[in-house]
TILOKE-489038 format. One line per 4 residues: number of its first residue (from 0); their letters; for each residue z, x, y of C-alpha. Coordinates in Angstrom, 2 decimals, m for minus. Layout:
BEGIN
NUM = A = Z/X/Y  ...
This chain:
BEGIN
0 = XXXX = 0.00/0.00/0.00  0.56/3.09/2.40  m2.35/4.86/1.54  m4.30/1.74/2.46
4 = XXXX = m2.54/0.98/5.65  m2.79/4.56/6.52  m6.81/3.84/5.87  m6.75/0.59/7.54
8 = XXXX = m5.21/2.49/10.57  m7.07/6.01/10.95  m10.61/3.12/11.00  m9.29/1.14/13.77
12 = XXXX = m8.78/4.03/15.60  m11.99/5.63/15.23  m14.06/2.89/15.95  m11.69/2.87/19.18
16 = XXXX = m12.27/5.98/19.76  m16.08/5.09/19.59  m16.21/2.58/21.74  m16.74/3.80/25.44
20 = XXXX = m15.92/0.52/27.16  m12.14/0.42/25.48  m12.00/3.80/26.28  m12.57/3.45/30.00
24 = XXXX = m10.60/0.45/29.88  m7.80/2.65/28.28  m8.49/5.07/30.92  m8.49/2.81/34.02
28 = XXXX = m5.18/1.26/33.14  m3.56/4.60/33.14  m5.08/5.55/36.81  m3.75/2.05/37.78
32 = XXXX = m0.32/3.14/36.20  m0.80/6.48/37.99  m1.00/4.31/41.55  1.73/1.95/41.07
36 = XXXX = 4.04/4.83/39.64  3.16/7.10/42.88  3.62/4.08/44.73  7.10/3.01/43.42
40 = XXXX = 8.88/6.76/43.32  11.16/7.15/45.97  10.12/9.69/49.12  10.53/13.77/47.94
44 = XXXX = 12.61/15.20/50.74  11.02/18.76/51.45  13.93/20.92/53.09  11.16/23.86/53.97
48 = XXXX = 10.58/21.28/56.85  13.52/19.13/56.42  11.48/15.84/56.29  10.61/13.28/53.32
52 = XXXX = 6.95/12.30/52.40  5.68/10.22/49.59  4.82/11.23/46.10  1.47/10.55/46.73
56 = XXXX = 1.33/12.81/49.92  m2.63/14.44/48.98  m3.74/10.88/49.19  m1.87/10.27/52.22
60 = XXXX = m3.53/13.68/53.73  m7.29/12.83/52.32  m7.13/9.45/54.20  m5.16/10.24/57.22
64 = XXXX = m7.86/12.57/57.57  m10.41/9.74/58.02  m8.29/8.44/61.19  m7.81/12.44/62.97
68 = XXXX = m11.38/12.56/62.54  m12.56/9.13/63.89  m10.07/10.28/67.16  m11.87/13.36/67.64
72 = XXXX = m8.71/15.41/66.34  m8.84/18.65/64.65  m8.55/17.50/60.72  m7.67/21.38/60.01
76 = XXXX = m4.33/21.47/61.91  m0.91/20.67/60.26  0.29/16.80/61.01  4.39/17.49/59.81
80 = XXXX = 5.32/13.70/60.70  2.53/12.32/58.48  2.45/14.35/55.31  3.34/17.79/53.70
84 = XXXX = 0.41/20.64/54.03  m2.88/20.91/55.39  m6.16/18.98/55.21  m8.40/21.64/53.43
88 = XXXX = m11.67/19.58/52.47  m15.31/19.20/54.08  m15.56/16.79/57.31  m17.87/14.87/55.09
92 = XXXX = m15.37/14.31/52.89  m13.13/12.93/55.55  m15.48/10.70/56.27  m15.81/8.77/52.57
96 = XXXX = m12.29/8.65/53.06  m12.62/6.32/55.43  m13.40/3.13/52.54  m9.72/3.83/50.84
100 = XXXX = m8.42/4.33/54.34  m9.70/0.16/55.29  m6.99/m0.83/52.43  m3.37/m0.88/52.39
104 = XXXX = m1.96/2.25/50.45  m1.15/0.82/47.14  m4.81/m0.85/46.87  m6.39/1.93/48.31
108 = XXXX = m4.44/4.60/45.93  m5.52/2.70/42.73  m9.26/2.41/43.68  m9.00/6.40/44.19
112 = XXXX = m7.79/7.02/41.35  m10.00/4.42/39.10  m12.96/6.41/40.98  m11.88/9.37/39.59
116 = XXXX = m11.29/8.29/35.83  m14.58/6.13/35.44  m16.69/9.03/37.23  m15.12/11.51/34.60
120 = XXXX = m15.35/8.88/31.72  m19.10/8.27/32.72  m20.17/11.57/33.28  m18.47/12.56/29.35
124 = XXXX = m20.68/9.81/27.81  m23.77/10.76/29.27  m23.75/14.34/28.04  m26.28/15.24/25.21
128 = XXXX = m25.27/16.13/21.73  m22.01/15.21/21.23  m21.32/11.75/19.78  m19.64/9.10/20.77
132 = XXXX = m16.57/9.94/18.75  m16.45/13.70/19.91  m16.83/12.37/23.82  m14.01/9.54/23.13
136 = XXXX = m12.04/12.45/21.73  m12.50/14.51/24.93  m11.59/12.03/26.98  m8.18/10.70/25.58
140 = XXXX = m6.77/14.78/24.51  m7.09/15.46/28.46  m5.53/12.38/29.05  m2.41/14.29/30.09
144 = XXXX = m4.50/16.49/31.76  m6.22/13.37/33.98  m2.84/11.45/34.34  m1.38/14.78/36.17
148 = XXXX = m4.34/15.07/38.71  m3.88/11.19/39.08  0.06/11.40/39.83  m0.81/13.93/42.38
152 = XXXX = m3.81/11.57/44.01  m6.34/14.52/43.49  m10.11/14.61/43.50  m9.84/16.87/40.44
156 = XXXX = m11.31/14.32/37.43  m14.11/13.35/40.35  m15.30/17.01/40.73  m15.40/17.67/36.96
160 = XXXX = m17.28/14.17/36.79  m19.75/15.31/39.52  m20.59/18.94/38.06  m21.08/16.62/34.30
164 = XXXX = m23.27/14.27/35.92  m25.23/16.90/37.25  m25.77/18.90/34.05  m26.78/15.62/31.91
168 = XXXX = m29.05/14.57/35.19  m31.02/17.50/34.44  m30.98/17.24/30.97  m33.11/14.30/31.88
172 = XXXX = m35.15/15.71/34.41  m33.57/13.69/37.29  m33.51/16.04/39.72  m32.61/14.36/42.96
176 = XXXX = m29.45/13.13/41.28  m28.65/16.28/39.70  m29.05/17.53/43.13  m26.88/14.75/44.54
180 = XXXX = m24.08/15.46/42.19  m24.21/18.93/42.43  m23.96/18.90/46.41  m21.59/15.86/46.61
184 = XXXX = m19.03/18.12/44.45  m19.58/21.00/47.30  m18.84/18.79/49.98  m15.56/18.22/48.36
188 = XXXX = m14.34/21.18/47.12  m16.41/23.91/48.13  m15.99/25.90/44.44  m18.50/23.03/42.75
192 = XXXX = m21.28/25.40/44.46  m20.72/27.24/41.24  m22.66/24.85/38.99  m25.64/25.76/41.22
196 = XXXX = m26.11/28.22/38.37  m27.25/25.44/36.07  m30.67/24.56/37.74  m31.62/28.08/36.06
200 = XXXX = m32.18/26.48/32.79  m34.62/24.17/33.92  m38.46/24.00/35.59  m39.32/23.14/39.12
204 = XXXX = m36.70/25.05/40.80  m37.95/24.92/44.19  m37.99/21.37/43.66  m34.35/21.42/43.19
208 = XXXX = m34.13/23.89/46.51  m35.35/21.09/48.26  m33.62/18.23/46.71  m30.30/20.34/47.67
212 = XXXX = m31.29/21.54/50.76  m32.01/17.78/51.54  m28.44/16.39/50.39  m26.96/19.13/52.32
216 = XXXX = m28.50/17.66/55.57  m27.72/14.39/54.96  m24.18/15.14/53.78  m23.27/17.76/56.68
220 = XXXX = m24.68/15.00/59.09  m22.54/11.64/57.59  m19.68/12.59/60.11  m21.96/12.33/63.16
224 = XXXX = m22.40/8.69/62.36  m18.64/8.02/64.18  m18.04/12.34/65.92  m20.23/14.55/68.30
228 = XXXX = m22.26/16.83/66.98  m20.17/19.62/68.97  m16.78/18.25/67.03  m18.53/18.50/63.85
232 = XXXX = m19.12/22.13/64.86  m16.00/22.74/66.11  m14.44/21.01/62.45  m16.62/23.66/60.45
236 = XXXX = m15.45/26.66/62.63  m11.80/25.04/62.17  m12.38/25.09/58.53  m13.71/28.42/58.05
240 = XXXX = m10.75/29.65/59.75  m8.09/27.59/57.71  m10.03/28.81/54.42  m9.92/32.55/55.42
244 = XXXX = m6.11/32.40/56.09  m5.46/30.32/53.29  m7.68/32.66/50.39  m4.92/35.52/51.50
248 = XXXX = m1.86/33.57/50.78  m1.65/32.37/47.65  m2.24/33.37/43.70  m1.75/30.18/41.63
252 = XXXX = m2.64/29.23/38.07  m5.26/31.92/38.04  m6.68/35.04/36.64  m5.00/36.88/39.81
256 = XXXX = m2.29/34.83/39.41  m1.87/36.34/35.36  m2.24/39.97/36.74  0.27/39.35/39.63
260 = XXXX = 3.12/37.67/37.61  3.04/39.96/34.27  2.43/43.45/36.32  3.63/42.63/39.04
264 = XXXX = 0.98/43.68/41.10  m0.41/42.36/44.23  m4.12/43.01/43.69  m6.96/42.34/46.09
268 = XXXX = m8.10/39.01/44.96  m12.11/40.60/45.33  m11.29/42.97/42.93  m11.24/40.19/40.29
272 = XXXX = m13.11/37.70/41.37  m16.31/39.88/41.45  m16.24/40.88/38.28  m15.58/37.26/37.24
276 = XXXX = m18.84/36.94/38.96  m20.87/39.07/36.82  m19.24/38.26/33.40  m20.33/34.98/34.61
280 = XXXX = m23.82/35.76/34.94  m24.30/38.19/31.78  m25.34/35.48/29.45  m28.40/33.91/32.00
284 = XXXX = m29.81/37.34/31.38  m30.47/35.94/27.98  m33.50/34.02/28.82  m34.39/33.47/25.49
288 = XXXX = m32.02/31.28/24.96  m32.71/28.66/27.87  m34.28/26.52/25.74  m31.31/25.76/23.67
292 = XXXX = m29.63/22.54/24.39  m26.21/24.16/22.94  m26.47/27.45/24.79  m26.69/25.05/28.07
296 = XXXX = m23.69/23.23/26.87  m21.55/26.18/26.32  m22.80/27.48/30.13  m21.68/23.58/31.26
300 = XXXX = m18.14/24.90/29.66  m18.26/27.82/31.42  m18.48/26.44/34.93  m16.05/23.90/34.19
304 = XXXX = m13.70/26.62/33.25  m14.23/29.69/35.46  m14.29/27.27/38.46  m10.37/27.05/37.53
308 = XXXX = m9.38/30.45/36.53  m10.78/32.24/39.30  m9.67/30.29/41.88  m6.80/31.48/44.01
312 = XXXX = m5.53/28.01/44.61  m5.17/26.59/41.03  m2.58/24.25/40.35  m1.42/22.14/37.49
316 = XXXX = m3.68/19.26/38.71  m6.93/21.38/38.62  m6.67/22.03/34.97  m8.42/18.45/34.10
320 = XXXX = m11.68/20.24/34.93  m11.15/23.01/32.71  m9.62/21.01/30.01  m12.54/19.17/30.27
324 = XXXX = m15.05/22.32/29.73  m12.73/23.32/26.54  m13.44/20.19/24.84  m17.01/20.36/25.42
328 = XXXX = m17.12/23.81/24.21  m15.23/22.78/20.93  m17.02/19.67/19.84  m20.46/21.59/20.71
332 = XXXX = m19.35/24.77/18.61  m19.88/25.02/14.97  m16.23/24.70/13.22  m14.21/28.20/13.04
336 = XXXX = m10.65/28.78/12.30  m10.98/30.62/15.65  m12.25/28.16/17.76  m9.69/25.73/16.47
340 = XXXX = m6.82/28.30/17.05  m7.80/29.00/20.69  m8.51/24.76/21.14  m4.49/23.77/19.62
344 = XXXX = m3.59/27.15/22.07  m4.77/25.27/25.24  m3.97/21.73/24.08  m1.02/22.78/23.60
348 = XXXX = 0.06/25.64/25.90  m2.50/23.96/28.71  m1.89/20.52/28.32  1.51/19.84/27.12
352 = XXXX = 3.30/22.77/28.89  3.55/20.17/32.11  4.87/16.91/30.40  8.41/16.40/28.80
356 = XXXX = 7.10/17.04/24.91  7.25/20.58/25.91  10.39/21.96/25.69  11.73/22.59/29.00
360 = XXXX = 13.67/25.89/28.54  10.45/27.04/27.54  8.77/26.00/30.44  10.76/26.71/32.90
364 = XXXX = 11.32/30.53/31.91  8.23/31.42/31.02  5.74/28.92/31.46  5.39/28.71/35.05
368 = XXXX = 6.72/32.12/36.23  3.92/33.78/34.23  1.45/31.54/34.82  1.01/30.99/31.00
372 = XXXX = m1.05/27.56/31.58  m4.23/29.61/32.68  m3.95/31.92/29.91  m5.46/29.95/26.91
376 = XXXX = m8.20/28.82/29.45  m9.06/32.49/30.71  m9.00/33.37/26.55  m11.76/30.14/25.78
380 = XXXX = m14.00/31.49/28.64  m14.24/34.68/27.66  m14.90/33.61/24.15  m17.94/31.41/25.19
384 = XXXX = m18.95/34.10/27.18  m18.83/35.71/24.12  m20.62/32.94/21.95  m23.74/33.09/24.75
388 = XXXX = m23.98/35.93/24.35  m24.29/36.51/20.85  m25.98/33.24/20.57  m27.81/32.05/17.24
392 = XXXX = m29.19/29.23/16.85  m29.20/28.55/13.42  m25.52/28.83/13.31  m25.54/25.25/15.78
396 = XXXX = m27.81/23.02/13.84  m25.40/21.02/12.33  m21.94/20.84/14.51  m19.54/18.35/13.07
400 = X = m15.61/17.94/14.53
């Protein structure tokens, strides 16, 4: 009787799994949760500035942002009665702000946060190759990836939906909305300009210069709609200045931020992120290999993931987008007792490090202190640097969970 419950069971939740509207249903109830939860916590008191602000302060910032740029006020300056920290995205982005900002905060807080779990759940079911079970899969073992950018009102789930949407675009030969994704994802976070790097797999690339060039025009010039052209200038200049200060300050979840906390060293963040660069690049040199809907895949993974670990500024939040690029790299890989080592290490070391299964001695001693989240990340990217390189593809015909 067991046996055949335990049957009964493990079949109703694979054909749950495989069903992409329960699955985004699943997934929109928890970013609802995520609002109301935010919503309901009582105010965080911050004594650096001895003031309290809500626990859903980067929402508060994205569309508080919408109302110092409809006054003409520098977006890039610090507002201490409004929220905690600075404003540090594109005026453009200010601007689409400006929807959630028409609704009161607990309406406006749940649509940001559905936009950011359907974009990712849509952009995970429109990739090639893997199957509806694998992408279901994806979707629910980042769930405590996703609920943690959610809690925190980021855009995180959105840019890792954008840069998806882009790849399987092309995949299809859509260009402009490749091009749209692609550029849409800059204008948010300027580190999306990595996935640029995809449109080398594919034909008509001048047609994609154009198509990008184009958004970028019509993006950069959204904010003129309701500013002066010289305030949009004066924004940019303000935001080039805030960037520059703020890429000296801080370390994070990061490759820099490994180096710094186990050697104590405080390393020029160039030194690192340049030769991030060009391990990044080594397997496009492999042109061969272009035509290989896999090998693509596995460079998809790559952006998703070095997009994390080499930025300065990674938090807990970000790591839905590499999460993300993981479980594309696993369900596209052929099974190895490596590959399924390195995928438990990051589900595990990644994902559960931030919730209350992990135990908390643990996490608080070593855990964050050594930055031991970005570790299993910065160990899957060099392995699928690794895998591109030494690409064969006979060894991917038949990839099975």
């Amino acid at each position: 009787m067991s046996a055949t419950f335990a049957n009964s069971w493990n079949l109703l939740v694979e054909k749950f799994i495989s069903k992409p509207f329960l699955v985004g249903l699943l997934l929109s109830f928890f970013a609802i949760g995520a609002g109301v939860q935010s919503i309901l916590k009582k105010s965080e008191y911050y004594p650096e500035v001895q003031k309290t602000y809500t626990h859903y302060n980067n929402y508060i910032i994205f569309k508080n942002s919408f109302e110092h740029l409809s006054s003409n006020k520098d977006i890039y300056k610090s507002y201490p009665e409004e929220h905690w920290d600075l404003y540090k995205y594109s005026p453009t982005f200010s601007f689409a702000m400006g929807f959630f900002a028409f609704f009161p905060d607990a309406i406006g807080l749940a649509l940001w946060n559905l936009l950011n779990a359907l974009i990712l759940c849509i952009a995970v079911y429109s990739l090639p190759k893997l199957n509806l079970k694998q992408k279901g899969l994806t979707l629910l073992i980042c769930i405590f990836e996703l609920m943690t950018s959610m809690q925190n009102s980021q855009s995180n789930a959105l840019m890792a939906g954008l840069l998806i949407l882009s790849f399987a675009f092309m995949e299809k030969d859509k260009l402009l909305l490749a091009t749209f994704c692609i550029i849409a994802s800059v204008y948010i976070k300027i580190f999306g300009i990595v996935g640029i790097a995809l449109f080398l797999f594919y034909p008509n690339k001048m047609k994609a210069v154009f198509y990008s060039f184009l958004w970028m025009m019509v993006f950069f010039c959204l904010p003129l709609l309701i500013i002066s052209f010289q305030q949009l200038v004066f924004l940019y200049q303000s935001w080039g200045n805030m960037l520059a200060n703020d890429y000296q300050s801080a370390y994070s979840l990061s490759v820099v931020g490994i180096i710094n906390t186990w050697f104590n060293l405080d390393i020029n963040k160039n030194l690192v992120l340049i030769p991030g660069c060009l391990l990044f690049l080594v397997p496009f040199l492999f042109r061969k290999n272009y035509r290989e809907l896999t090998f693509r895949i596995f460079a998809l993974a790559s952006v998703l993931i070095w997009i994390i670990i080499f930025n300065h500024k990674a938090e807990s939040p970000t790591f839905i987008v590499a999460m993300i690029g993981i479980c594309i790299w696993y369900f596209a890989s052929p099974f190895s007792r490596t590959n399924l080592a390195l995928f438990l290490f990051a589900f595990i070391l990644t994902s559960l490090s931030a919730t209350d299964l992990f135990p908390k001695f643990i996490r608080v001693t070593y855990v964050k202190p050594y930055a031991l989240k970005a570790l299993p990340c910065v160990m899957i990217w060099v392995k699928i640097v690794y895998d591109m390189v030494r690409y064969n593809a006979s060894e991917h015909l038949n990839v099975k969970i």
